[in-house]
N, C-alpha and C positions, 0 to 999 in steps of 0.2 A: 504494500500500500504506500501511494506518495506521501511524505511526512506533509505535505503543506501547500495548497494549491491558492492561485490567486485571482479575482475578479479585476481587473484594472481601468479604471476608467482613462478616456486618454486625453483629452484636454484640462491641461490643471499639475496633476502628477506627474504624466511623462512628455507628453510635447507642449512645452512653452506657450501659455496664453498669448505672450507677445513675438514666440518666433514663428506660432503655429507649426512646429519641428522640433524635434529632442536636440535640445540645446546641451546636455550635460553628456558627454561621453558614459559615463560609470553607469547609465542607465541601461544603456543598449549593450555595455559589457554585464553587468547584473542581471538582465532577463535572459541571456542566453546562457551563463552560468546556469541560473534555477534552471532552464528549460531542459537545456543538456542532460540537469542532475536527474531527471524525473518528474520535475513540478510544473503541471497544468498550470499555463497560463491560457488567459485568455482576457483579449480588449471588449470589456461591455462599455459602448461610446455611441452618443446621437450621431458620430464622423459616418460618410460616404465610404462603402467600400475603397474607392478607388483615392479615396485621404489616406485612409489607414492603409492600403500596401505600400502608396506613396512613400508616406513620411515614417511609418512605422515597420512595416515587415519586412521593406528592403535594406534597412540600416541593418538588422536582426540576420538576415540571412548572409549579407558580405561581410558580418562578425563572426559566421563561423555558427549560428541556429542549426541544429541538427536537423536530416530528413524525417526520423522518428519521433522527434521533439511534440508532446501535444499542446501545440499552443494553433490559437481558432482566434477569429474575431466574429463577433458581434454586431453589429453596427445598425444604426439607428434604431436604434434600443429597444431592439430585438425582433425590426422587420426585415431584414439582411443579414446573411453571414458567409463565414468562408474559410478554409483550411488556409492555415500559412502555412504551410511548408508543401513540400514537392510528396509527401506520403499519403498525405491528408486533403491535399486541396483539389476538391471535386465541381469547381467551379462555382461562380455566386449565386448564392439560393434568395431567393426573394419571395415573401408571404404577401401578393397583390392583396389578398383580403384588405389587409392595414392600412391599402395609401388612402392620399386624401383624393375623392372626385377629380378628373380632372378641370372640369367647371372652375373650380376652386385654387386650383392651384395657380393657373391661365389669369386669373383675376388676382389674385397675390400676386404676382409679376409684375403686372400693369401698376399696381397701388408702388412696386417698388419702384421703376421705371416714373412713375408720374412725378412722386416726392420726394426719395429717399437716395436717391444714386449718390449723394453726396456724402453719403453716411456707412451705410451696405454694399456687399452685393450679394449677386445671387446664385446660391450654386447648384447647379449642372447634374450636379451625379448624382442627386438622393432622388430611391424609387419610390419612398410613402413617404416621406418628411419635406415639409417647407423647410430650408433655414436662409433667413437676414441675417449674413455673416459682417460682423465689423471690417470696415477696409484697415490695414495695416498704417494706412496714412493717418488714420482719424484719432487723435486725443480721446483716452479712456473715459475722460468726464465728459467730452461733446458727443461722443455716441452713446454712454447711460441717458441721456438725456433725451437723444431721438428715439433711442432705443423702445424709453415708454411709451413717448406719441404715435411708434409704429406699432406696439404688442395694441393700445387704444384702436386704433385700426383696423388690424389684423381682426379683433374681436368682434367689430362693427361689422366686417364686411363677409365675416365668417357666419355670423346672423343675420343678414340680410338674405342670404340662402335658405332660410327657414333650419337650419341646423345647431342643435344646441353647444354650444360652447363656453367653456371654463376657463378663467385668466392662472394661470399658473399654478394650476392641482398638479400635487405632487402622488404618485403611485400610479397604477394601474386603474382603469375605469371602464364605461362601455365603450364600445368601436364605433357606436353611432354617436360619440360625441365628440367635437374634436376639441385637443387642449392648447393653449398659445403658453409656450412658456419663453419669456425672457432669461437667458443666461449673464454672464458677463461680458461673452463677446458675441452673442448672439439672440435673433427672438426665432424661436423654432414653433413652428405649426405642425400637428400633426395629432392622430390619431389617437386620445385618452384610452384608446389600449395598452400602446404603447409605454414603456418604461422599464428602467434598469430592473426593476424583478424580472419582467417576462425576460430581457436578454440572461440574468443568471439561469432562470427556467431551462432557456434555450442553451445555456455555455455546457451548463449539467447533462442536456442531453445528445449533444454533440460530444462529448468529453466520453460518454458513458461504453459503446461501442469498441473503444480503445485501451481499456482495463479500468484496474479498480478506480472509485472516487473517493479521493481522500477524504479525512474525516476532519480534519483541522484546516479552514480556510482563513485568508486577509482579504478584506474587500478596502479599494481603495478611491478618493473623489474625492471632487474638491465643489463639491454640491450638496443641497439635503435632497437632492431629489436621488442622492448615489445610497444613500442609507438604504435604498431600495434593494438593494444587492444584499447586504448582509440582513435585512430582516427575512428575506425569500430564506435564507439560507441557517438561518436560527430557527424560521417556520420549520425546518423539513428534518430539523433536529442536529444538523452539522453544528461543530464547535467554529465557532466566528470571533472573528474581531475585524471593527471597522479603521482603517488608517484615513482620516479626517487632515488635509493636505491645507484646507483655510478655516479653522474652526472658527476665526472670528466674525464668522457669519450667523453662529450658533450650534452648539451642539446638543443634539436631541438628546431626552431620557431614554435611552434603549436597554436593554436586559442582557447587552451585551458588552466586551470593553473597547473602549475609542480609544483609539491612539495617537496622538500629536508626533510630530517633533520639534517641541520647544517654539522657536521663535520662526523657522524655516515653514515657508507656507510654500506652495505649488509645485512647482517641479525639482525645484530644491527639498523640499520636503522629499518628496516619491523616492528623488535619487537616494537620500538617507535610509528610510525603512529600505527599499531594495537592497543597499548594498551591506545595510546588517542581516537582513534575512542572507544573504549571498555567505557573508560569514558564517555567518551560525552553521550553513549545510556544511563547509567545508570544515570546520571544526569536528561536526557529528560524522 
C-alpha cells in the first residue's frame, strides 16, 4: 500500500498565481520524487486540460516522471481528465453532461468582448467551464475590482436565461444550476455540479484500477472551495489532512488537521510541505 497519496490543487500551490507556471524548481523535482517512490498524485484544478500538460506534466516528464508513475489530472473540477504519463494516458475524457449550454457560453463571450477585454481574457480550451482569466498585465487590485462587476454580470445574464444560478456556492450542487465563482485571478462559470469533491471522486477512481489506494492522504489549495477535496475524502473514511497554502482567507472548522507553513503562502508554501513530505519518504 502507498504510504501517502496526494490531491493537488494547481493554481496557488504549485504554479504561480503571478507566473501562471511552476516558478520554484524543488517543486517539479519533489513530485517526481513522490511519484517515482509510489505516491499517487494527482492535479484536482478548475485549469484546461491543455494548461495542465502545458505548464505542469511537461516540466514532470523532462524531470525524469516515470512511465508507471500514477499520477492523473483532473481538471475543471472534475468534468475532464487525463493520464500523464505515456502508461496511463488514454486520451482526454470529457463528461459533456456538465458543460454549460452553449447559448450561454456564446453570450459570456460577447459580455466579455463588449466590456471586459481590458481586464480578462478568455480561454479557449475548457469543454464545460466558463473562465475570465486575469491578463498578466492587469494590477491585482484593478482586476479584484472588475472582477466583481463581471461575477455581477455573469449572474445577471446567467438568469436572464431563465436558469437558476448561485454567486459563489462552495461544494457540489444540482447540474441544473449553474455557479459563478470569482477566484483570485479568475470568475469561473460553470456547472454547480461541478467541484473539487467530485474531481477527488473522480482522482479515486481513476487511481483505483492501478493498485491499492492509500489510506493516508494531503489534500492541498489555496481556496475554501479546495477543502472540498479533503472533506470527500474524511467522508469515505481515508485519514486526511488539508495543506491550506493562504489561510489568511480563513480556515474552516473541519474534523480534520490543516496544515500551514508559517508565514509562506502559495507556491512557496506547496514547494515547503512537498519537499518535506519528499524527505520524510527518503528517510523511511
Amino acid at each position: 500500500m502507498p504510504p501517502l497519496g496526494l490531491l493537488l490543487d494547481v493554481d496557488g500551490p504549485i504554479a504561480s498565481p503571478i507566473t501562471r507556471s511552476i516558478a520554484i524548481d524543488t517543486i517539479t523535482r519533489d513530485i517526481v520524487t513522490l511519484a517515482n517512490a509510489g505516491v499517487p498524485v494527482v492535479f484536482n484544478t478548475g485549469r484546461s486540460a491543455p494548461f495542465v500538460r502545458d505548464a505542469i506534466v511537461k516540466p514532470l516528464l523532462t524531470a525524469g516522471l516515470a512511465p508507471g508513475a500514477r499520477v492523473f489530472a483532473v481538471c475543471e473540477k472534475g468534468a475532464v481528465w487525463f493520464g500523464a504519463t505515456m502508461n496511463n494516458f488514454s486520451g482526454v475524457q470529457v463528461e459533456r453532461s456538465l458543460a454549460l449550454p452553449p447559448v450561454i457560453v456564446e453570450d459570456l463571450r460577447a459580455l466579455l468582448e463588449d466590456r471586459y477585454t481590458d481586464f480578462v481574457y478568455w480561454d479557449p480550451d475548457k469543454h464545460a467551464m466558463v473562465s475570465f482569466e486575469q491578463r498578466t498585465d492587469v494590477a491585482s487590485d484593478v482586476f479584484l475590482e472588475a472582477r466583481d462587476r463581471l461575477a455581477s454580470d455573469a449572474v445577471d445574464l446567467v438568469a436572464s436565461h431563465g436558469i437558476d444560478v448561485v454567486l459563489e456556492a462552495r461544494g457540489s450542487g444540482s447540474a441544473t444550476t449553474v455557479r459563478v465563482e470569482p477566484t483570485i485571478i479568475s470568475v469561473d462559470i460553470e456547472s454547480a455540479a461541478l467541484g473539487k469533491d467530485l474531481g477527488a471522486s473522480r482522482a479515486l477512481d481513476l487511481l483505483a484500477p492501478s493498485g491499492e489506494l492509500p489510506r493516508v492522504w494531503r489534500t492541498v489549495g489555496d481556496s475554501r472551495s479546495d477543502y472540498a477535496m479533503a472533506d470527500l475524502l474524511h467522508e469515505r473514511g481515508f485519514e486526511v489532512a488539508h495543506v491550506d497554502v493562504r489561510p489568511a482567507d480563513g480556515v474552516p472548522d473541519k474534523p480534520y488537521e490543516v496544515i500551514t507553513e508559517g508565514q509562506l503562502i502559495n507556491d512557496e508554501a506547496g514547494a515547503a510541505f512537498l519537499s518535506r513530505c519528499a524527505r520524510a519518504l527518503e528517510i523511511e
